[in-house]
N, C-alpha and C positions, 0 to 999 in steps of 0.2 A: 504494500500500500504506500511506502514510504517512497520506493523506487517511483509510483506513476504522479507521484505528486510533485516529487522535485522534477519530473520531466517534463508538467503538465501546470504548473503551480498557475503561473499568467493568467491559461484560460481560463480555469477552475475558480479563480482572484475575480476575474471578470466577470463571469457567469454569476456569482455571488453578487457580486455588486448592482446587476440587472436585475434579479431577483428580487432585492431592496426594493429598487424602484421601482420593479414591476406590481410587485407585494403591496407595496405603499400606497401606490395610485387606486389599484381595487379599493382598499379597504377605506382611503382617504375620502373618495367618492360619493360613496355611502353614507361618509358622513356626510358632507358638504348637500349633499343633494337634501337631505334631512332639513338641514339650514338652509336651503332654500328655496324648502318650499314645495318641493318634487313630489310628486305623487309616487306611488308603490309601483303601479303598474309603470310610469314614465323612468323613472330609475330601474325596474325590470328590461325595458327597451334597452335601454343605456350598458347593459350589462350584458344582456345578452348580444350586443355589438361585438362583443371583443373576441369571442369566438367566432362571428362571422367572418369579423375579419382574419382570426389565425387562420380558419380552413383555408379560405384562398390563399392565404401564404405560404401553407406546407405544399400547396399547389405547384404554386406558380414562382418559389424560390428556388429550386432546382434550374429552372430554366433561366432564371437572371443569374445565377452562378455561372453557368454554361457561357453565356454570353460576355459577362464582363467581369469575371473572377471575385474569390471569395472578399478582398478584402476591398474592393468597392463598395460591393453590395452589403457589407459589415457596416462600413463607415456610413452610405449614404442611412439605410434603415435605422442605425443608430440617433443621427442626425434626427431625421424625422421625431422618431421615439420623445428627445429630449425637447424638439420643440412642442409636441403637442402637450407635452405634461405640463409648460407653463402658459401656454393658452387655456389650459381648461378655466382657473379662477379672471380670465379676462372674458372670456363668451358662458357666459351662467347661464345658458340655456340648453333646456335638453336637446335641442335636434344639435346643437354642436358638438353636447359629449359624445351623441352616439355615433355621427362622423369621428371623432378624437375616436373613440373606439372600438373603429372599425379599421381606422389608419392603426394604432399602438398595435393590435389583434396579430395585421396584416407584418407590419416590421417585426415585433415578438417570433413571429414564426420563423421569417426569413432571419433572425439573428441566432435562431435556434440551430434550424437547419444547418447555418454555416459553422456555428461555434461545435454541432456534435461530429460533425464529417471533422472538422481541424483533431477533435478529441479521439475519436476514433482513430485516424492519421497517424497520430502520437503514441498509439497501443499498441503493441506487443500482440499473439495469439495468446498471451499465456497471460497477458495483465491488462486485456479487453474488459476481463468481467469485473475486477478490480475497480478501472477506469470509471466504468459506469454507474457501479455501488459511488464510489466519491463522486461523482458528477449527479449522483440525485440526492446527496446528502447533503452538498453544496448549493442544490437549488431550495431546499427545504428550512436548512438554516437561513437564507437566504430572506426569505415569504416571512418565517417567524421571528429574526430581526426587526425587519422591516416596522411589525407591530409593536413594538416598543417606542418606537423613532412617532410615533403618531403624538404621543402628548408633550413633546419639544414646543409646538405652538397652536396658538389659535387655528384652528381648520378652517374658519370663519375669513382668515387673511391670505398671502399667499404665500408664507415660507415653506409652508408643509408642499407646496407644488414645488416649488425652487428645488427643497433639499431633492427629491430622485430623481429631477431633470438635471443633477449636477451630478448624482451618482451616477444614471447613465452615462451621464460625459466621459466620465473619470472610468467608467466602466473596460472602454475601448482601447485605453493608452495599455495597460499591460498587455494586451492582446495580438494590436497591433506593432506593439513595439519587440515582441518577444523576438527570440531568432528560428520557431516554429518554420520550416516550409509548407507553403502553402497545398495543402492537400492535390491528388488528383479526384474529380467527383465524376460519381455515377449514381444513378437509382437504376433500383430494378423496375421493373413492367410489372404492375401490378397484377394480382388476381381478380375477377371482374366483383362486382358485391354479391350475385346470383351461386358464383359458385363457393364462395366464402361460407354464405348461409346452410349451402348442401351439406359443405364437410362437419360447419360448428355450429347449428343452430343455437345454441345453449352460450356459445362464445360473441356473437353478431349481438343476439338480446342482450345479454350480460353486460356488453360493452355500451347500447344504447342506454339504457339502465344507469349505468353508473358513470356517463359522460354528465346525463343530466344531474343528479347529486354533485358532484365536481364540480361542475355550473354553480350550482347553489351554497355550497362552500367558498369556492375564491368567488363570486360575483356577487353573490347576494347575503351573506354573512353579515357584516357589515349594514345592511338595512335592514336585516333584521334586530340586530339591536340597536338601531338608531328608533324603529319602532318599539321596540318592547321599553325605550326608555332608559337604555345603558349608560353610563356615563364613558367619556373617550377611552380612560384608562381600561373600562370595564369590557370597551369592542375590541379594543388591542387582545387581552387577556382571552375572551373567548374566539375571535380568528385564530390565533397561532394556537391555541391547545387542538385543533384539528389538524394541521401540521405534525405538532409534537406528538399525537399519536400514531400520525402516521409513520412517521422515521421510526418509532421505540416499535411498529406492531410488525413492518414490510419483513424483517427479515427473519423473524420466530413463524410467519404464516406460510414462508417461503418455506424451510425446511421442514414445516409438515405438508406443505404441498408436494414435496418430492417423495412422500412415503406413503400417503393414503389416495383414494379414491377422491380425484378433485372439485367433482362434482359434489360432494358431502361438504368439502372444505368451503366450497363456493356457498352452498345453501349456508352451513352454519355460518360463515363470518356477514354473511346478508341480515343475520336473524338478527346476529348481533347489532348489525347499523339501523332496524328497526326499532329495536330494543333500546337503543341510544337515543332514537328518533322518539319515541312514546317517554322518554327519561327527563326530553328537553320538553315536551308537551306538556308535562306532568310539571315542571320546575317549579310554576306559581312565579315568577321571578327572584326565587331563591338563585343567588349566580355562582354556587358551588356546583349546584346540581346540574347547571347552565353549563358550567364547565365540564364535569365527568359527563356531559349529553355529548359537547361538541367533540374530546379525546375519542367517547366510543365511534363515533360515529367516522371522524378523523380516519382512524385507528385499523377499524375494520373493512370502509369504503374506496382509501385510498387505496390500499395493496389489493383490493379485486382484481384493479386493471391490472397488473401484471401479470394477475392468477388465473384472469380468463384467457391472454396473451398465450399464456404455460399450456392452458387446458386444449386450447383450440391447434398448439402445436402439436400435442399429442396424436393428432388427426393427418395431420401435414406431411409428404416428404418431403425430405431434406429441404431441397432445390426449390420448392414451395413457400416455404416459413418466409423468407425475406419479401417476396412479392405477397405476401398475405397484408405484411405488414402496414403499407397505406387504406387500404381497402380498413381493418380495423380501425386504423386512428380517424379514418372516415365516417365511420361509422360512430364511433364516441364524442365526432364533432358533431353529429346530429344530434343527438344527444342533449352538448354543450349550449347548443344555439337552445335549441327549446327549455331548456331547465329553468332561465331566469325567469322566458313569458311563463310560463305555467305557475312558478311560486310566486311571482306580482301577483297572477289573479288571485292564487288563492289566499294570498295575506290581506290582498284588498278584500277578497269576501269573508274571511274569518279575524282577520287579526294577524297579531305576529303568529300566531299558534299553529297557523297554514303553512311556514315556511317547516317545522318540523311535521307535519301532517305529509306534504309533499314527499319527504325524503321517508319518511315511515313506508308509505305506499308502493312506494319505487322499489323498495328494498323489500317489501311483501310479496309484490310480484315476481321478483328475481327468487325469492324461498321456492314461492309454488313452482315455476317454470322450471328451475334446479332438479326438482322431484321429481317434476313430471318426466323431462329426459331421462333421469336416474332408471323409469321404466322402459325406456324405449332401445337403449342397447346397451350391453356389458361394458364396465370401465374397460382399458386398458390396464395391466397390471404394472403397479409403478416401476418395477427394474425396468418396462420397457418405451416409459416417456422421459422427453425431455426434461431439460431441468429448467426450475423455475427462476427467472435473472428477474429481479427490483427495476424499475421503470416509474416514473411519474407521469402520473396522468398529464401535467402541462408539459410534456417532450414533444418534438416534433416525431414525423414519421422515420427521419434518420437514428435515431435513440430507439425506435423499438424495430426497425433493420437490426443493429448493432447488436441490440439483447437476442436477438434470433441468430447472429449468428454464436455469441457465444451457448445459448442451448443446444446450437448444434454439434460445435466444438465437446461440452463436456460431457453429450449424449457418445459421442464417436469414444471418448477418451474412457467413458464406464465402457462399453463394448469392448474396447480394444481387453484394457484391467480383465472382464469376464470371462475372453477368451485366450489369454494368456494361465489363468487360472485353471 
């Protein structure tokens, strides 16, 4: 770990530092929009932008790489990024944040893009999977920093936009400045979405499923306690304990994924983000309970997406897994887009109490569906699936390329081990 760090440190510096201000801006937003004025469902629009706009960036960044290489396309999107975070407190209207939203969304992705092809680049076969564990550790500290940095000042003024459009700034000087060569890039041809569905049904829903909660975690967290009446300190505190659970649960859920029947593992850790969900319904505005709502919920929701990634692999050849790989993040960006509208409405028709109702529901239907496949054909037996690699839900499509190929790597390397034995 120590070896991919010091070889890696700049990017993994920067990537951290985006994360801040990417972290920042969601949850800043949610304030601000509270103060001024924003309706539930108009802050829902607003948020649900930012996924719009990432989709077309996992799109359509590949091809502006191709065209005028990684570190234009770094700089200019960076660029962009940092101006639209200090326009947001000069245009205080929604139809501007959700343009701002749709640009951030659209940059966001292409910086992703380019920064996991450089990370990748930089890896070893032997310290890819490494690479990637730090690279989603570093985006997570990253979101959960960020929320501390919120009670620095008035949200009501403009330094809280200042600070992560200076972070972005400041984000690109390690990056660009390292002595990193500049990657060669390629993507693969995806798989179509029709045939994705045949092989993993259980993986396509799972992923649409838990794209929209991820939605409503990094997007709408934040208006929800601006509605329930949180104080600053107190949204900072409940955003990042969904974060925190996340990182503390990804890699204890991973190592029972590689030993049971995953589909069990999928249902029970769903049950649990229900459970979490009916925990924060229940709270009363007790924000202890607030808090062990958002950790579970965190905890159990975040590391799905890897586990359905793991699970849908099991189905795959080899030569497969990598072009599956946009087609799913595709699919969870469906997901993404629709999760915000859907918890605006229903907080606008119940209250704050819709935003955990929302995610309860989501997470009920992902139990039942788990089951129902659970009837429809025999697991495979775990010696003979892939193994499960950590991914965050906000990677681009090149990040879960890369996790595929390391499952395919450590799937070939237990084979070789089995039959040397």
């Amino acid at each position: 770990m120590l070896q991919v760090f010091s070889g890696a440190w700049a990017l993994l510096l920067g990537m951290m530092l985006l994360q801040v201000g990417n972290g920042m801006q969601g949850t800043l937003l949610g304030v601000r929009g509270a103060l001024e004025g924003f309706s539930t469902t108009q802050m829902s629009v607003v948020m649900s932008a930012y996924f719009l706009g990432f989709l077309f960036g996992s799109r359509m960044a590949p091809e502006m790489i191709r065209r005028v290489g990684h570190v234009r396309v770094f700089a200019a999107l960076g660029s962009m990024i940092s101006a639209v975070l200090v326009l947001y407190p000069t245009i205080t209207e929604p139809w501007a944040w959700v343009i701002g939203r749709v640009v951030i969304g659209f940059c966001f992705s292409g910086v992703y893009v380019t920064a996991e092809s450089w990370l990748n680049n930089s890896a070893t076969n032997e310290t890819r999977g490494k690479a990637l564990s730090l690279y989603m550790i570093v985006q997570m500290v990253g979101i959960v920093s960020a929320q501390g940095m919120l009670v620095l000042a008035d949200p009501s003024g403009y330094v809280l936009f200042v600070i992560p459009s200076v972070l972005v700034s400041l984000a690109f000087a390690p990056i660009l400045l390292s002595v990193s060569p500049t990657p060669a890039f390629d993507t693969t041809k995806p798989l179509s979405l029709r045939r994705i569905m045949q092989i993993s049904p259980l993986g396509c829903v799972g992923m649409l499923l838990t794209g929209g909660v991820f939605a409503a975690q990094f997007g709408m967290a934040a208006v929800y306690g601006a509605e329930a009446g949180l104080s600053i300190g107190q949204i900072s505190g409940f955003v990042a304990s969904f974060y925190i659970g996340a990182v503390l649960a990804q890699y204890p859920l991973g190592w029972l994924s590689d030993r049971m029947d995953r589909r069990k593992l999928i249902a029970g850790v769903s049950m649990v983000t229900a459970l979490g969900a009916v925990l924060g319904m229940a709270s009363g505005g007790n924000f202890a309970l607030l808090l062990a709502a958002a950790f579970l919920v965190g905890g159990s929701s975040n590391p799905l997406y890897s586990l359905l990634i793991a699970y849908t692999n099991d189905f795959l050849e080899h030569d497969d897994m990598a072009a599956a790989a946009g087609g799913m993040v595709f699919i969870n960006g469906l997901g993404a887009i629709a999760g915000p509208l859907m918890v605006g409405w229903m907080m606008g028709v119940m209250g704050p109490k819709g935003y955990f109702l929302y995610i309860a529901v989501l997470m009920a239907a992902l139990v039942a569906y788990a089951l129902y496949r659970m009837t429809q054909r025999a697991a495979p037996a775990p010696a003979q699936t892939d193994s499960y690699t950590p991914v965050s839900p906000s990677s681009s499509p090149m990040a879960v390329e890369y996790a595929q190929e390391v499952a395919i790597e450590a799937a070939q390397e237990a084979e070789d081990v089995a039959k040397s034995a």
